[in-house]
N, C-alpha and C positions, 0 to 999 in steps of 0.2 A: 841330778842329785846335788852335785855342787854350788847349782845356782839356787838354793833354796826350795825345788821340787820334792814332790811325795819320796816316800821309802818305796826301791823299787820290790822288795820284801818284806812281810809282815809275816807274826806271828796266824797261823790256820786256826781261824774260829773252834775249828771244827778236831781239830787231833794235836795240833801247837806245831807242827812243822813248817816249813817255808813256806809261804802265800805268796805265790806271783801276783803282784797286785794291776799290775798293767795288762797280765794276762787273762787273768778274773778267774784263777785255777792252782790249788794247792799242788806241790809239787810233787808231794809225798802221800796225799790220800786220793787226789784227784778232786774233790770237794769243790764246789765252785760258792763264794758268798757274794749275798746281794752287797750291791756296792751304791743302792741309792733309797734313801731312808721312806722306810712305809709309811711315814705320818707326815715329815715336811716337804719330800721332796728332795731335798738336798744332796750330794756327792757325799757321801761316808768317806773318812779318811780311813787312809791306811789302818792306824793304830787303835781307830774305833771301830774294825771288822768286829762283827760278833754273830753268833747265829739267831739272834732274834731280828735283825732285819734294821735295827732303829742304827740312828747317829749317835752319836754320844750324849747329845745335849736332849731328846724327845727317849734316851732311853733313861736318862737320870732323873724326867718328870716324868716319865712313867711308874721310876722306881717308889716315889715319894708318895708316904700315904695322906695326902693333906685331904 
């Protein structure tokens, strides 16, 4: 964490309690979230766990009605 690495904790997709995120398992609902994006491929960070599965950047052109 100090050397510029992931949050070893994140907000749970899924209830908002602690997300072990090295562990791949909420601490508090047990919930596990995908942690590699259904469309590019990518590592999902920390802070863009969400329960639809995407990364942050393939969930915000997702969102877009062009």
């Amino acid at each position: 964490m100090k050397d510029g690495g992931d949050f070893p904790i994140a907000d749970c997709p899924f209830c908002g309690g602690a997300y072990l995120y090295e562990e791949k398992v909420c601490a508090e609902c047990g919930e596990s979230a995908v942690h590699e994006c259904e469309l590019c491929c990518s590592e999902i960070l920390p802070e863009e766990l969400s329960e639809d599965g995407l990364c942050g950047y393939c969930s915000h052109i997702m969102s877009k009605d062009d």
